[in-house]
N, C-alpha and C positions, 0 to 999 in steps of 0.2 A: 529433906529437900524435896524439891518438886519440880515435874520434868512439865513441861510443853509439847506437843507433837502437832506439827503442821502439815498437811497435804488436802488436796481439792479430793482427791479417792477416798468417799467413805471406807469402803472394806477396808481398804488396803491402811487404814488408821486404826480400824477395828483389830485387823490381825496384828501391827505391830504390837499396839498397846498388850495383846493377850503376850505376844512373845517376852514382854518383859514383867508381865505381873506373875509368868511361872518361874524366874530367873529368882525370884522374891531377895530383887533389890531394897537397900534402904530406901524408898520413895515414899512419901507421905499422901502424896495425891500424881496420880497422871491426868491432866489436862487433854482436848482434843478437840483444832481446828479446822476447817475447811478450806480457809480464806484467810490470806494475809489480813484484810482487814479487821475480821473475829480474832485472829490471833492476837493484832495489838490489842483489842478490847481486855481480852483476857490477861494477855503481861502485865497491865496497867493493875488490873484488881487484885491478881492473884500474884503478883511477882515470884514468879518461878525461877528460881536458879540456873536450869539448862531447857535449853531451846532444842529442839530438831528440829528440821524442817527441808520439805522438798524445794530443788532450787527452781521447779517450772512448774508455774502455777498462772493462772490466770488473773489479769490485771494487776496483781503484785506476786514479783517474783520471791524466791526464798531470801536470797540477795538484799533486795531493796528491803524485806520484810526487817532483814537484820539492821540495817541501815536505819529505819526508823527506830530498832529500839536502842540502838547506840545513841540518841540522842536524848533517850529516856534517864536519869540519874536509878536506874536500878540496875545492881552488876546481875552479870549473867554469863554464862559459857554456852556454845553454841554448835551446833551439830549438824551440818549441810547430808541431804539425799540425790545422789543424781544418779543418771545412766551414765555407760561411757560415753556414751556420745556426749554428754555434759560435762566431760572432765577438763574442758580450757577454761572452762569459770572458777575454779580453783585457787587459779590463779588473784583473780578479787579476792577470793572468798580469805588468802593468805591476810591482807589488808585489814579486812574485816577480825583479825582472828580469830575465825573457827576454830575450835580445838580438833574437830577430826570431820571424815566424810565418808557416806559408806555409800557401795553402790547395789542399786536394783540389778535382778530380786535380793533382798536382805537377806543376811547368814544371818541365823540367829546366834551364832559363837560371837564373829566378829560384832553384833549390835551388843549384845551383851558386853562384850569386855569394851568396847568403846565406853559406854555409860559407866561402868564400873569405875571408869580409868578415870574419867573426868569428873566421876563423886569422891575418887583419891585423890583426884587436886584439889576439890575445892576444901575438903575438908583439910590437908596440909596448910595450904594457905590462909585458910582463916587459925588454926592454930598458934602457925608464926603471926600471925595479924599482916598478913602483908597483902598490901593493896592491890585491887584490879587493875590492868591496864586496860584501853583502848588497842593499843599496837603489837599484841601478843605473835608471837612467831614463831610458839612452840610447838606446832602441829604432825598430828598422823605421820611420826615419821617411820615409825613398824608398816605401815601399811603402804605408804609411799614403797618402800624398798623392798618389801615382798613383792608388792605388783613387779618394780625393777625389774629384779633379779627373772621372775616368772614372762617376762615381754609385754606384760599388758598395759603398758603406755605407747602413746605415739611419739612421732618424731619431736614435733614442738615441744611437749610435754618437756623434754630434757634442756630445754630454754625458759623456759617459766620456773624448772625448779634447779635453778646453777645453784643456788645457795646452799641448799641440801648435799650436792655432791662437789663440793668446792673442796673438800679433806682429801678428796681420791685426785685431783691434779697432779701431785708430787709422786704418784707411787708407777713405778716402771710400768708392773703388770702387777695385772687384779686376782685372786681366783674367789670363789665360792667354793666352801667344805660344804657338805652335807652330813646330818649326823641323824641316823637314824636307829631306832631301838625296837629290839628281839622280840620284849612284853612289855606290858605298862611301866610304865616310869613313876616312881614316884613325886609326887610336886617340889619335895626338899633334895630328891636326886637334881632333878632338873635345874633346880637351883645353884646345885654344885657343879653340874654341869659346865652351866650357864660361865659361873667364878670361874671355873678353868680354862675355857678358852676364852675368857680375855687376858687371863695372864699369860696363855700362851702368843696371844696378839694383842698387845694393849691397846692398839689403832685401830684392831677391828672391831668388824657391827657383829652382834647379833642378833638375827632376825627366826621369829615365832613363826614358822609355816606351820603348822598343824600339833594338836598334841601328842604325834607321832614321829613330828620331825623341827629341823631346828636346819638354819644355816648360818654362816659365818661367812659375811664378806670382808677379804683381807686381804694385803697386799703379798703379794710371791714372791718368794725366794726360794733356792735348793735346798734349803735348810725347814722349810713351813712344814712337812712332813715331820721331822726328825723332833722340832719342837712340840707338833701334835703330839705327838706319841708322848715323849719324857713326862706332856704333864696329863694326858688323859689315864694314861695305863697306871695313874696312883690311885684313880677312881677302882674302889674294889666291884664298882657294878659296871665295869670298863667292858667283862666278857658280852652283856647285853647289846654293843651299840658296832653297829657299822658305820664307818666313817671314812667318803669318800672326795678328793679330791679334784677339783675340775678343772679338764687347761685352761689354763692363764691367757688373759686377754690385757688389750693395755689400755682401754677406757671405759669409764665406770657403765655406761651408755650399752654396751656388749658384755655386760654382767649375766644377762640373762644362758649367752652360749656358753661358758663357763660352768651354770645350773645347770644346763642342759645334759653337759658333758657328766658332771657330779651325780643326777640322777641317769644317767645309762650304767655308769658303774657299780650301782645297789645291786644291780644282777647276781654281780658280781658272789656276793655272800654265800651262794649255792655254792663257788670253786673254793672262797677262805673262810666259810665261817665267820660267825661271828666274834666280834673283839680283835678289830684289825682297821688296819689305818690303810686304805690303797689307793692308789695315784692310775696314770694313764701305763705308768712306767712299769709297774708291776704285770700287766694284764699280757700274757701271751698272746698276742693273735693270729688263733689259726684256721683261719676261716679261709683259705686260700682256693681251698677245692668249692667251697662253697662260690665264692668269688668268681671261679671258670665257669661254673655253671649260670648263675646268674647274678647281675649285680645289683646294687642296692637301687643303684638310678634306674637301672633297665629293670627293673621291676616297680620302682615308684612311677615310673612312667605309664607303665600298662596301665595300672591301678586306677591311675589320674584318667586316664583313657576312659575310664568307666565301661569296657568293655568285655563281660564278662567271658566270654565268647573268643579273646584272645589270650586274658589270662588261663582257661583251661586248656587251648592247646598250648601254651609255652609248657602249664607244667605236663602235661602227655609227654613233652618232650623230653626235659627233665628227669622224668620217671624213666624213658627207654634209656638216657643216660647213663642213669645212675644202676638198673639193671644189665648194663652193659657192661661198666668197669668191675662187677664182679666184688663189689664193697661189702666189708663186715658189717653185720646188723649197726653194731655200733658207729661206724663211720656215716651208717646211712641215718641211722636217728639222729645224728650230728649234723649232720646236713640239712634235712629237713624240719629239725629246730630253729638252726639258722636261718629259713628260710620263713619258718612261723615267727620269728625275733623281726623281720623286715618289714613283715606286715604291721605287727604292732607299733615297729619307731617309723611307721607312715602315717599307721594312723596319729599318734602320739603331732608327730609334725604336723598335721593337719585342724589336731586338736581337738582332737574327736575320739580321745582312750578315757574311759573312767577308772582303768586299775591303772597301779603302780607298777612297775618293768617287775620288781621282783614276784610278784602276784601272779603277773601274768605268766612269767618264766615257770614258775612252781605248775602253774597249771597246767601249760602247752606239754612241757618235760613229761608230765602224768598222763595226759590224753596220746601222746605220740607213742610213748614203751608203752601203751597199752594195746596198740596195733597190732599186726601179725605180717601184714605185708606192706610193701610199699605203696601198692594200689592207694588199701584204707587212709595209708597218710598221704597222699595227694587228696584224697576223696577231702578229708579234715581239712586240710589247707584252703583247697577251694574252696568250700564253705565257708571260711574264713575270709576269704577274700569278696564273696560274695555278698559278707554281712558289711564288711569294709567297702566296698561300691556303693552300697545301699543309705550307709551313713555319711558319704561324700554328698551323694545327691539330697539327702536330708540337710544338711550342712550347708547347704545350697540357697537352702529356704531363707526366709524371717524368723524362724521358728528360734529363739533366744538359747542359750545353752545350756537352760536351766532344763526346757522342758525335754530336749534334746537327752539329758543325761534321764530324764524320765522315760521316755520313748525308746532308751535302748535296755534300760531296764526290764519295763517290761514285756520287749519283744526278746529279751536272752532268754526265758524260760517262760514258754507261753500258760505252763501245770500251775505257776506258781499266782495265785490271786492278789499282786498288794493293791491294801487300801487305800486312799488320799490319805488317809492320816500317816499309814506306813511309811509313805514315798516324802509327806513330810516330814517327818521324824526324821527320817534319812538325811536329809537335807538340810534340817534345823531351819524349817520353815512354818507357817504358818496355814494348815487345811485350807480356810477358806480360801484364802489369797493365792495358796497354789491352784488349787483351782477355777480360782478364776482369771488366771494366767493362763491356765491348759486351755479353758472355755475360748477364750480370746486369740489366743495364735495356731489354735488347731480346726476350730471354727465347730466345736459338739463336745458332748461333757465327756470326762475323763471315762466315767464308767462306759460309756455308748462306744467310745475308742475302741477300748477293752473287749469289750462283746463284740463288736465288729472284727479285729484283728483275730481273736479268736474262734469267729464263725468263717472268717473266710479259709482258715486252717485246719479246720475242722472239714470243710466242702472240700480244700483239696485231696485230702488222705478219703475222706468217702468215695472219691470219684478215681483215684489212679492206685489206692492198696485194697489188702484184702478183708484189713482189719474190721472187727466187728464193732459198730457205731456206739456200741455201750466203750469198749475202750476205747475208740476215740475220745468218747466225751471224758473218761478218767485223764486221760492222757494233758487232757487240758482244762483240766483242776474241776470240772461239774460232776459233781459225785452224783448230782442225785438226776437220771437220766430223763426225766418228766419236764425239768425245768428245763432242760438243753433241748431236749424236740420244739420245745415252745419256744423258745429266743431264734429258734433256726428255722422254723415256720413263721415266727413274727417279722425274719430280715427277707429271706427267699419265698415266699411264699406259697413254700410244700416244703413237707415231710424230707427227714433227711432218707428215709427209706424208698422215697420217690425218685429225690437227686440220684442213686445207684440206682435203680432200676433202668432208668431210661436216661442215657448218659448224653442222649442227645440236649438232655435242658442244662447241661452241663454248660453249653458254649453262653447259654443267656443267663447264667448265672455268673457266669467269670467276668462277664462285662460289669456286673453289678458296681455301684462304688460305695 
């Protein structure tokens, strides 16, 4: 078979195409357009089986582009690109039958298995011999109800697609299971999986969030637990999966807080282990003392404040608190977990966390018993809330949250050098095209970032510790100290051995940008 790809952005065709020639799909040829108009050129000669194509293009949209080859007698399946902000055209695009739509920046998972999925239909279909329609209605419905479930639809959005959630009108209330697993899953486990909760809910969905996790939107009853379990725990790879429940909602629309609820309890596995089925019901909560000291609001407030300045004295305050009442180490680690757990479901609500609650929990848990006093973990926290201010006002920007999850990567560990290729790979994206997304919303290339955010952290520690400039520059991944004097003379324009000497050129270098 043979695909088509439409977009006015050379690169950004360039990089799709490679994405799918490493996937080393059945394709016999990839095709590649500019221009609605070149593209009908090419349909017409080459008749290609599946289309993609961008839906904002100049002089012909991806839309209209389809539109003229529906009038063309060659069958075809077809593959809309948009931004969100492009997602009320969708709605056409239903009309038109799209098979599916993916959005900027491309996953390379989700492009891949979109293609995949729709060279399984054609090829079924032409098996049975059964005919194309014009009015096809079978669409992206994995992807529609991932976004759901996850909030990333808007309002309207759930008016454009009543058809899709017309099965969830009769059900009282809704919930979302979450099920996630220990180590890798086999593909024919997941499969079994898969069989077992629908027998345990024949009316529920389920939907492919990751190849780490899976969820199950169904309808609630007191008994949805009891059933989970009878048919999961037959599963002899039952002890690998946590599998948690979310309160129930009573419209499909408010799926997502349900999710929301379903992922806060993965925490959870650190209290039961894994190979257990846990509800809201199950969860003691004893965060009370935590609670007196400060709350979730009155802390999400500060935060939102962006005012770094009032979140360190709140916790000053905190601290003389809690060395007040005279609390066991352990009661105090517990508390100021809780209080490191608030930060993250802030940032998390803001939408601005790249780990998972349980990840993060593992790691906060390590870094806090690693303390000695209470001091150290306020010192951690703030820090923490520091970097959490930072990524508000980032958040703030244009800056898309593609590049965003790049930008905090590489300012977590500034020792650590990744490449463009690395931070694509990560991403299942495409080198060039990330980088010329970073070019573009950041306003200078990825590496000059790099060396900048690293030279100005380098100038700090030269100028306010005592550390000697050769480990500074270890410290932030430049082994070889020849090349680090040169990139720090090439930004400031003296010797980092000048910056310490006379601390007065300190002030004219801190203005640098």
């Amino acid at each position: 078979m043979k695909l088509l790809i439409v977009d006015d952005e050379k690169l950004i065709l360039k990089g799709i195409k490679q994405l799918i020639e490493q996937a080393n799909l059945k394709l016999t040829d990839i095709y590649l357009a500019n221009s609605g108009q070149e593209a009908l050129a090419i349909f017409q000669k080459e008749r290609p089986e599946i289309v993609m194509t961008d839906i904002r293009m100049p002089k012909m949209s991806g839309l209209d582009l389809i539109k003229e080859m529906k009038k063309l007698p060659i069958p075809f399946k077809s593959i809309i690109i948009s931004s969100y902000d492009d997602f009320s055209y969708a709605k056409e695009g239903i009309l038109l039958g799209i098979e599916n739509y993916l959005i900027k920046p491309i996953n390379q998972t989700e492009l891949i298995q979109t293609i995949q999925e729709t060279l399984d239909k054609i090829t079924n279909e032409r098996s049975h011999k059964q005919l194309w329609t014009t009015d096809e209605k079978e669409i992206f419905k994995d992807n529609f109800f991932r976004r759901l479930i996850q909030n990333n639809l808007v309002e309207h959005d759930f008016d454009n697609w009543s058809e899709l959630l017309k099965p969830f009108d009769n059900w009282h209330e809704i919930a979302v299971v979450t099920i996630k697993w220990q180590s890798s899953l086999a593909p024919e486990y997941k499969d079994e999986l898969i069989l077992q909760l629908k027998a345990a809910m024949p009316d529920g969905l389920v939907i492919n969030i990751s190849s780490e996790e899976l969820a199950l939107l169904c309808q609630y009853d007191s008994r949805l637990q009891t059933r989970l379990t009878s048919r999961l725990e037959q599963l002899f790879f039952f002890r690998e999966l946590f599998v948690t429940i979310g309160t129930p909602v009573t419209i499909a629309n408010e799926s997502h807080i349900s999710y929301d609820s379903a992922q806060k309890l993965q925490s959870y596995s650190l209290v039961f282990g894994f190979g257990k089925i846990v509800s809201e019901h199950d969860i003691k909560k004893n965060a009370q003392l935590t609670e007196r000291l400060i709350s979730h609001e009155e802390l999400t407030e500060l935060i939102h404040q962006q005012s770094l300045a009032s979140v360190k004295s709140k916790f000053l305050q905190l601290e003389a608190a809690i060395k007040q009442t005279q609390l066991s180490p352990s009661s105090i680690q517990n508390i100021t977990i809780g209080i490191g757990l608030m930060l993250y479901r802030i940032s998390v609500d803001a939408g601005i966390s790249d780990d998972d609650e349980i990840t993060f929990l593992r790691a906060l848990i390590g870094k806090i018993t690693q303390k000695k006093t209470t001091q150290e973990i306020f010192a951690l926290l703030l820090a923490d809330a520091e970097q959490l201010i930072a990524r508000l006002q980032l958040s703030q920007t244009t800056v898309s949250p593609i590049i965003q999850r790049m930008l905090r990567m590489v300012e977590k560990d500034l020792s650590i050098h990744y490449s463009l290729k690395d931070l694509a790979d990560h991403f299942n994206m495409n080198p060039a095209y990330l980088g010329q997304l970073f070019q573009k919303e950041i306003g200078t290339s990825y590496n000059q970032y790099c060396h900048q955010l690293r030279l100005k952290q380098a100038n700090e520690q030269i100028i306010q510790t005592d550390k000697s400039i050769r480990q500074i520059s270890k410290e932030l991944g430049y082994e070889d100290i020849s090349y680090f004097y040169r990139l720090y003379k090439k930004e400031y324009g003296f010797t980092p051995n000048k910056a310490r000497a006379n601390k007065l050129l300190y002030h004219g270098v801190n203005n640098v940008q």
